[in-house]
Backbone as a printed PyTorch tensor [residue, N CA C, xyz], in Angstrom:
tensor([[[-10.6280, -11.9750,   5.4520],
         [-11.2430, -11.0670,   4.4970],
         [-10.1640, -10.4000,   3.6350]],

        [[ -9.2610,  -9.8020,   4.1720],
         [ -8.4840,  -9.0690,   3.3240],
         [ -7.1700, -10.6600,   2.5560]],

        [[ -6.8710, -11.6940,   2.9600],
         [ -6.7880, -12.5730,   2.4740],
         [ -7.4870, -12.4560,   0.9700]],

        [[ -8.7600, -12.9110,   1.3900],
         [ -9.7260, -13.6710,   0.1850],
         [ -9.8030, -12.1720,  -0.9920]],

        [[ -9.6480, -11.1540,  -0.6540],
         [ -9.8020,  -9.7970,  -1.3650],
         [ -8.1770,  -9.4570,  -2.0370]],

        [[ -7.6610, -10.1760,  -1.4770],
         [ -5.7360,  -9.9400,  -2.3230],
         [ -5.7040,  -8.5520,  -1.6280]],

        [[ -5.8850,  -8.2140,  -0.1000],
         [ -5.9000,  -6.9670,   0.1380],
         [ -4.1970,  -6.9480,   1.0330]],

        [[ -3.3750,  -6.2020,   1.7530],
         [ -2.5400,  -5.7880,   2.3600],
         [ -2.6870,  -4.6730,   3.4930]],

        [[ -2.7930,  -4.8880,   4.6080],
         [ -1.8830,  -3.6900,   5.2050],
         [ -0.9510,  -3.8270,   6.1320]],

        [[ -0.1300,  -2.6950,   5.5640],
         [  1.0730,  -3.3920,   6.1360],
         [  1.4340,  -1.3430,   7.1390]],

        [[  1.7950,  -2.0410,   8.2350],
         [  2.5830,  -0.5760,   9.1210],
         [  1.5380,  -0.6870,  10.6910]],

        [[  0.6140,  -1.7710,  10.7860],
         [ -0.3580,  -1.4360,  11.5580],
         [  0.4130,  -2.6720,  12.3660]],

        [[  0.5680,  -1.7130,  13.9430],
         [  1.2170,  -2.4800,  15.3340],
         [  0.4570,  -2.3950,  16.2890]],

        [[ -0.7690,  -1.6210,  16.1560],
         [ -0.8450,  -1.1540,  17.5550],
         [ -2.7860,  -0.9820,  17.0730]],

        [[ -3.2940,  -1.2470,  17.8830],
         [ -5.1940,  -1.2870,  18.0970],
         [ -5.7570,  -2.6450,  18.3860]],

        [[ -6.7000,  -2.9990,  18.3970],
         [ -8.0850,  -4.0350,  18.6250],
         [ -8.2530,  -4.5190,  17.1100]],

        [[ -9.1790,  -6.2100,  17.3490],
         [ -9.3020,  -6.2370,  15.9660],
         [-10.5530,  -5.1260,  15.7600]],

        [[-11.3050,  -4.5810,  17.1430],
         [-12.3510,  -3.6890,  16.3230],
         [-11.9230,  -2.4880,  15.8030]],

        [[-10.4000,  -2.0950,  16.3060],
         [ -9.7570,  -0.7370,  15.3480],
         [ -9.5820,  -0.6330,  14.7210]],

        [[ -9.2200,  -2.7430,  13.8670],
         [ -8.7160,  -2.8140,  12.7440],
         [-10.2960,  -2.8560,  11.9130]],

        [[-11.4350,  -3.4030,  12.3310],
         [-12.2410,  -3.2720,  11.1120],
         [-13.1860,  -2.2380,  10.9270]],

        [[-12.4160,  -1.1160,  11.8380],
         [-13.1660,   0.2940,  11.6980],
         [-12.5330,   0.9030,  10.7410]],

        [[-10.8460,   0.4300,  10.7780],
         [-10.0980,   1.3430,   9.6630],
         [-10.2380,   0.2790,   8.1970]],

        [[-10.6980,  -0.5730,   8.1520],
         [-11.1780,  -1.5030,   7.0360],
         [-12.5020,  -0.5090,   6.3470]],

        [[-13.3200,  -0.8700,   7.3610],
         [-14.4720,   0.1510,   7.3110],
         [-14.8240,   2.0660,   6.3670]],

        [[-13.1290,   2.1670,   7.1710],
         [-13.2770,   3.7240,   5.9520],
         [-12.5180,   3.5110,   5.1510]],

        [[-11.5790,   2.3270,   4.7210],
         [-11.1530,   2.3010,   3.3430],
         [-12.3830,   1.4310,   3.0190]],

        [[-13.2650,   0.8020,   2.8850],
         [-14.0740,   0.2020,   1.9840],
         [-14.9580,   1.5470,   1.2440]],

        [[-14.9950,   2.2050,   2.1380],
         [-16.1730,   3.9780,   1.8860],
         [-15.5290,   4.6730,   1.1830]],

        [[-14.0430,   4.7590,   1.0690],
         [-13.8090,   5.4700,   0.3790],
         [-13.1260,   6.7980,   0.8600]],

        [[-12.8170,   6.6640,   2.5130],
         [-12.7480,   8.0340,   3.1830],
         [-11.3390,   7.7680,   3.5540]],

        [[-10.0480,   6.8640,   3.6210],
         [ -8.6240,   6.0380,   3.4120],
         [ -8.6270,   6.4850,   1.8370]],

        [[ -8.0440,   6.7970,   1.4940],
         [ -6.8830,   6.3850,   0.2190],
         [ -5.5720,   6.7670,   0.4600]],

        [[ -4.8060,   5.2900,  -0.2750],
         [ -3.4230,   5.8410,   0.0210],
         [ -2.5870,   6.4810,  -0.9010]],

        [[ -2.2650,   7.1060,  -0.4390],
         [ -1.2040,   8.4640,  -1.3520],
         [ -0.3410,   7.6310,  -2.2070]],

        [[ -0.0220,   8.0340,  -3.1700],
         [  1.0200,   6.8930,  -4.4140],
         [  1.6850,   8.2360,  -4.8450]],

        [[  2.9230,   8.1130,  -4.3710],
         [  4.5030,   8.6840,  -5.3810],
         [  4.3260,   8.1450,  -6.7410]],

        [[  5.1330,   7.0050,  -6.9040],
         [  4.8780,   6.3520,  -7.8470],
         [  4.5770,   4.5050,  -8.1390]],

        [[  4.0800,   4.2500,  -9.2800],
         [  4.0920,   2.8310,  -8.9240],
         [  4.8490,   2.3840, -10.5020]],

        [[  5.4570,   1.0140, -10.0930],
         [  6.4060,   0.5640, -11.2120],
         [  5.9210,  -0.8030, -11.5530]],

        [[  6.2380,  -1.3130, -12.5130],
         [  5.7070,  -2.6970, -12.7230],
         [  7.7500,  -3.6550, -12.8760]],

        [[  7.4220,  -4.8820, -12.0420],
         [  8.2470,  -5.8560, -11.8210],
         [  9.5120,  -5.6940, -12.1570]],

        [[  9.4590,  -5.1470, -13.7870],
         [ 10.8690,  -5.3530, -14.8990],
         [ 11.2160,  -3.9500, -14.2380]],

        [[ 10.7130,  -3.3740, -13.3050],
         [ 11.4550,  -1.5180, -13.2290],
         [ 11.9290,  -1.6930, -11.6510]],

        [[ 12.0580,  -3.2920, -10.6480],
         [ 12.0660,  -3.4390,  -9.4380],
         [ 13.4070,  -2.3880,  -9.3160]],

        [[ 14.6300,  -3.0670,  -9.9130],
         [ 15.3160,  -1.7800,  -9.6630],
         [ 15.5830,  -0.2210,  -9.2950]],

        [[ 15.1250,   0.2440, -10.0320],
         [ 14.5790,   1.6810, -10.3040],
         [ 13.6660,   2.3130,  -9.1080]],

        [[ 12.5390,   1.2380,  -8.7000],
         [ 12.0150,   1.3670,  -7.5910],
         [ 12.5450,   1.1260,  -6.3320]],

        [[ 13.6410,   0.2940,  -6.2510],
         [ 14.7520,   0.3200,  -4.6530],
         [ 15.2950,   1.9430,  -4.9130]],

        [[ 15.9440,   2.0960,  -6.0010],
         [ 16.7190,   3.2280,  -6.0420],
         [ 15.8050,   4.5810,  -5.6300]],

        [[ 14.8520,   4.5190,  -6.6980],
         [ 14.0170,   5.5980,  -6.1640],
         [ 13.3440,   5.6730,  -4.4230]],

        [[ 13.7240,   4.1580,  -3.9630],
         [ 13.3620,   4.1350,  -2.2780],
         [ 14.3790,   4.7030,  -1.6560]],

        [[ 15.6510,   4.6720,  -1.8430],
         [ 16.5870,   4.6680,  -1.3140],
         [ 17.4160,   6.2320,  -1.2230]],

        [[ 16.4230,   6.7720,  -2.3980],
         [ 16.4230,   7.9070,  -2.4370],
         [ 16.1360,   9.3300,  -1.3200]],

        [[ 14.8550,   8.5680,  -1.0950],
         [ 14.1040,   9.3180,  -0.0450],
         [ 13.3020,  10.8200,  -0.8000]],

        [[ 13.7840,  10.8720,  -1.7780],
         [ 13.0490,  12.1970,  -2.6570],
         [ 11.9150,  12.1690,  -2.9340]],

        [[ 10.4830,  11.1670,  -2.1410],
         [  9.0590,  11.0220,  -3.1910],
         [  8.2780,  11.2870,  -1.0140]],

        [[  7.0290,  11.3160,  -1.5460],
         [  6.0530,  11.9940,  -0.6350],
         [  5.0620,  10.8770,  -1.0970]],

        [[  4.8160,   9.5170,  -0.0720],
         [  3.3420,   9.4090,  -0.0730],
         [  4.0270,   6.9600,  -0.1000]],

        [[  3.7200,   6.3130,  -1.0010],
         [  3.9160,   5.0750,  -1.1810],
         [  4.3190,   4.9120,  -2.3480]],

        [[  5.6470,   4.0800,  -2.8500],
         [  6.1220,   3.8020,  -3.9440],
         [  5.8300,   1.9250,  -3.7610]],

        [[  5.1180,   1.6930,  -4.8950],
         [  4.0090,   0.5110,  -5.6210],
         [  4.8940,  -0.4600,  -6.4660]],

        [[  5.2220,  -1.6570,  -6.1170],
         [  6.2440,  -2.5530,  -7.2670],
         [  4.9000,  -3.5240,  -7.4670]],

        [[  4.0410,  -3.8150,  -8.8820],
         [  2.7020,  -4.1360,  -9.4180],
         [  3.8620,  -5.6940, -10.1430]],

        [[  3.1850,  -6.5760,  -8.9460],
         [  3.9300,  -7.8810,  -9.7620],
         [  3.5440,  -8.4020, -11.2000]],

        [[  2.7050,  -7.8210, -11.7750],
         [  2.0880,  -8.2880, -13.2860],
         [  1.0390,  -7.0620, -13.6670]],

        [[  1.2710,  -6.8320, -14.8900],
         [  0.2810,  -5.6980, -15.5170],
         [ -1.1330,  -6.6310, -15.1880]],

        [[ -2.0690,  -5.4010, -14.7400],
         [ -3.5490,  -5.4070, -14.2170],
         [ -4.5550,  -5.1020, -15.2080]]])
């Protein structure tokens, strides 16, 4: 499912697959969203290591392989 949807999650080690499609479950509802610092598109990959490497942002920094 998250395949066929171009979906990701990435940080999850530890539950059941029924933990995993409970937490599927409240991001489909709407009750998950993930926090975004900032997001950069491809030509700014740079900028976005640096700004990782930084450690100065609060939440997920986003490298968008092609304008959407």
């Amino acid at each position: 499912m998250l395949y066929l949807k171009r979906l990701r999650m990435i940080g999850v080690g530890l539950g059941t697959q029924r933990h995993f499609e409970a937490v599927l479950g409240h991001i489909r509802a709407g009750r998950i969203k993930p926090l975004l610092a900032a997001t950069y598109p491809l030509a700014e990959l740079k900028r976005a290591q640096t700004d990782f490497l930084s450690k100065q942002f609060f939440g997920n920094l986003v490298v968008l392989p092609r304008a959407s």
